[in-house]
N, C-alpha and C positions, 0 to 999 in steps of 0.2 A: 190503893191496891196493896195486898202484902208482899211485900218485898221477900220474894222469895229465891232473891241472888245470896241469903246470906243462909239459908235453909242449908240441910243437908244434902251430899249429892243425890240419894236417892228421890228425898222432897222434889229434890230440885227440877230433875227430869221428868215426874211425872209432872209437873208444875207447867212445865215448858211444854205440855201438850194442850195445856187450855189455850183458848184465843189471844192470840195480842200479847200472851204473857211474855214471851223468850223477847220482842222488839223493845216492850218497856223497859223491862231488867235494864239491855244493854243502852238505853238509853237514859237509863237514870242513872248507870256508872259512870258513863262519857261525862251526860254533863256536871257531876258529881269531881270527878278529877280520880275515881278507883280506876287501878289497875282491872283489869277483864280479859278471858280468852277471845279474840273476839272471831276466831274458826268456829269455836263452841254455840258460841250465840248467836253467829252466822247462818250456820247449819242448818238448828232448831227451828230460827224464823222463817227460812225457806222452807222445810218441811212445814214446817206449821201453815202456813201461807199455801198450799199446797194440796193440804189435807183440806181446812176448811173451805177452800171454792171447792174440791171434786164433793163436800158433805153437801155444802149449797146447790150444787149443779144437779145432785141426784134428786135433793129435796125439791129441788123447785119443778123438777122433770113430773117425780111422780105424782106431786097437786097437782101441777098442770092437766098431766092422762088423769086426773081421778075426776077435775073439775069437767074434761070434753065427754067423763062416759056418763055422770049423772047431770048433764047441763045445765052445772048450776053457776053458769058466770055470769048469769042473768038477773042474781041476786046481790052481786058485788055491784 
């Protein structure tokens, strides 16, 4: 993955809205021995953590109602 804790801040943040990115970061500093904000990184992965179940929940809601109105679970 790019190491996107050494990016700029602005990189930085939008970086921390993909998946998974903001827990690696702070996980590859800890076990690294860098210094890190870790409120910062904190944050980000709860938000982040957050956001992707509510993206998941919606996504899975609406295959769901799409697969009961053309009943095609018959096919899976």
């Amino acid at each position: 993955m790019t190491q996107f804790e050494n990016a700029p801040v602005l990189i930085k943040n939008i970086a921390n809205l993909l998946p998974l990115v903001p827990m690696i970061s702070w996980m590859r500093m800890a076990i690294n021995g860098i210094h890190y904000n870790a409120a910062y990184y904190l944050i980000f992965s709860i938000a982040n953590a957050i956001v992707w179940v509510i993206v998941g929940i919606v996504v899975f809601n609406k295959v769901g109602k799409n697969i009961k109105q053309n009943g095609t679970l018959s096919f899976f």
